[in-house]
Phi, psi and omega in degrees: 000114170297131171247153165321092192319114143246165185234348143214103151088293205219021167233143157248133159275137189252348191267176193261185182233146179231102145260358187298319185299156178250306152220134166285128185079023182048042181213293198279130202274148196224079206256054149194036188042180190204144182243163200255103173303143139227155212206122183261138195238078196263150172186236194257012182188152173236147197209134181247131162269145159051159176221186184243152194314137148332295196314342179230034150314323199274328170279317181293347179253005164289326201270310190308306195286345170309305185287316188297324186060030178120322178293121144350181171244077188288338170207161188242130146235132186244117175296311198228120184261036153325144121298339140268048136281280220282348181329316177272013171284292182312303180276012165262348157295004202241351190266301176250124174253027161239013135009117136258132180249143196224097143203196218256193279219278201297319186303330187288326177296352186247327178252032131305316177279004192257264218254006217341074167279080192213041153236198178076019215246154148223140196236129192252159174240178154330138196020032153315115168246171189202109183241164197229029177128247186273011199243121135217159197244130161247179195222129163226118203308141159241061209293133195077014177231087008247329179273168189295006208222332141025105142200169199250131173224153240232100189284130188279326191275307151237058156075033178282140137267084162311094290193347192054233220263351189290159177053359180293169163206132165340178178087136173262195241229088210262035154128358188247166180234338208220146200292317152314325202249018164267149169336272186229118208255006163301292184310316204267040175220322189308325183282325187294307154337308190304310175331291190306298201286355174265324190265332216204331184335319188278349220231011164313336146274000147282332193268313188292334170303317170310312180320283157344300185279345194282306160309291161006296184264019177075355166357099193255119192237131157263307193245181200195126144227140227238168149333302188218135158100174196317080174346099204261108173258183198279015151303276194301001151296312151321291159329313166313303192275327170291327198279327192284332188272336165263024180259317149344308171275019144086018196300158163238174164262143182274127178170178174231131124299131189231119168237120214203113164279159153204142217239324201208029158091322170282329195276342173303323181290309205281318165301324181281356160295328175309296196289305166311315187305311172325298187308325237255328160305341185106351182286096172281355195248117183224101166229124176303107153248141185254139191295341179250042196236238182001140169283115279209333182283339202245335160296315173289349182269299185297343178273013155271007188246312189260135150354298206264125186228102169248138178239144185224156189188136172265147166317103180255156215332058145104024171223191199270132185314120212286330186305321188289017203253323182308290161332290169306340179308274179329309194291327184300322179280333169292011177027057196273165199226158194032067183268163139250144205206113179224179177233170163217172176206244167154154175183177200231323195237306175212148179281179177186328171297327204296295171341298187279307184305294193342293171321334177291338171300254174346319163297304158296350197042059195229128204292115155272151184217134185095177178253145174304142185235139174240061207289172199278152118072218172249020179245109169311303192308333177289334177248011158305326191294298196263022176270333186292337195282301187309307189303308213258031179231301190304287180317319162314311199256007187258344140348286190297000000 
């Protein structure tokens, strides 16, 4: 007989699996789908964390009634007004109206502009507690990681930690719920990284103050259960939680990235000159993206991982080749930080990428390191030397 996923006694999950969506936030590509968490709390009241995109409303109120049998929702807390969170706040208010909704100020100030919603309400601060029989929760804002209404709530009985969009990840939820029963749990920390860096990237020094406040009140956690993606016990939290404190400090791995447009194949060539040289120095972490190829989430998850960022690009109507021009857009609103950073280029009638790329150092506050290389046309022989001088200047300073 099917039962409802709990994760103790008396929490249920309650949230969906999306393999339909295509890309999240229309940007990020989701070629295993991704699931939308909510979490039910039944005891002498009953309280639902988070709800789910609107588009599965109709499966997320199915499940809640598999559990309530009939019983209400006495109070919603909402961590996160994402709409695929908060999507499903209205008709669950329109389902239970003596609902009481718990968030913070900013949360209310949203779900008014969402859902125009502004009665009902109870509102908690920082280290606010709420109990609904032998089950209580307190609560601590996490404010910006990644929106300003950000919080984290914390079940005291058993050692739960609700968690938003932290520690989430892509992927949908292919029959397991807890981070134990995944297959290769490697694999499953590359999508959370993809997550963090597409979605969260920018906001790491909100992310290391959440770390922070969590130690801070002391916290004693068995599970983490996050927005999206696996329920997290405490091993796999621990693991979780290091990748999340150096992808916050902007920390790297030593290696490059080579991110490079080509329109007719030569700056390709000059990045795999590049890129041999790299090897050929002793650098093993080498990875070749051609941006208009490459998924543009999984390029950004590696330039949050390696050291090294060299971009290469040819002159397009005397400016920089719009996918690379797109790209820096991205790395620029994540503001990643302590990069080594060189260029290269191309061009046909007059240069110009070179020129434009070069500044971004200085706009990032990042070491270009090497002399920059520029070929003519397709001639390659002529800028060998130095696309091999470029290669072997990067590996020299990821060295030092």
């Amino acid at each position: 007989m099917y039962q409802v996923p709990q994760i103790t006694d008396s929490i249920y999950y309650v949230g969906v699996n999306d393999r339909m969506k295509a890309l999240f936030e229309n940007m990020w590509s989701l070629p295993n789908g991704v699931a939308y968490n909510s979490y039910l709390i039944v005891d002498e009241q009953t309280t639902l964390i988070d709800t789910v995109d609107i588009c599965y409303s109709d499966i997320f109120m199915h499940k809640l009634e598999l559990v309530l049998q009939g019983r209400p929702i006495d109070y919603l807390i909402i961590n996160h007004m994402e709409p695929d969170h908060g999507g499903s706040i209205g008709l669950l208010r329109q389902r239970y109206p003596e609902m009481k909704i718990v968030g913070n100020k900013k949360t209310f100030d949203m779900l008014s502009g969402f859902h125009g919603i502004t009665e009902g309400l109870h509102e908690v601060k920082n280290g606010d507690a709420l109990r609904i029989g032998r089950h209580e929760f307190s609560f601590l804002m996490a404010p910006m990681v990644h929106w300003p209404e950000v919080m984290f709530t914390y079940e005291q009985t058993n050692k739960i930690l609700f968690t938003a969009d932290a520690f989430g990840s892509f992927g949908a939820l292919d029959g397991y719920l807890f981070d134990s029963q995944l297959p290769d749990r490697t694999a499953y920390f590359r999508e959370m990284q993809r997550y963090y860096a597409t979605v969260i990237g920018k906001y790491g020094g909100f992310v290391q103050k959440a770390l922070a406040s969590i130690d801070k009140q002391g916290l004693d956690i068995d599970f983490v259960c996050p927005a999206h993606g696996v329920v997290w016990g405490r091993e796999g939290y621990e693991e979780a939680r290091a990748i999340y404190d150096r992808l916050a400090q902007f920390a790297s791995t030593p290696g490059v990235v080579i991110l490079y447009g080509s329109m007719y194949g030569n700056t390709e060539q000059l990045a795999d000159i590049i890129a041999q040289s790299l090897s050929a120095s002793g650098v093993h972490h080498i990875v070749c993206h051609n941006v208009t190829k490459s998924d543009p989430s999984e390029i950004l998850c590696d330039i949050f991982r390696y050291q090294g960022l060299i971009i290469g690009c040819p002159t397009y109507c005397g400016e920089l080749f719009s996918p690379i021009q797109n790209l820096l857009q991205l790395i620029r609103i994540r503001d990643v930080k302590s990069r080594l950073y060189s260029v290269f280029g191309s061009y046909t009638w007059a240069p110009g990428a070179v020129k434009r790329l070069v500044p971004f150092a200085d706009e990032m506050k990042w070491e270009l390191v090497g002399e920059s290389v520029e070929m003519k046309m397709s001639d390659l022989p002529s800028v060998l030397d130095a696309g091999w001088a470029l290669g072997q200047a990067m590996a020299e300073r990821l060295k030092a």
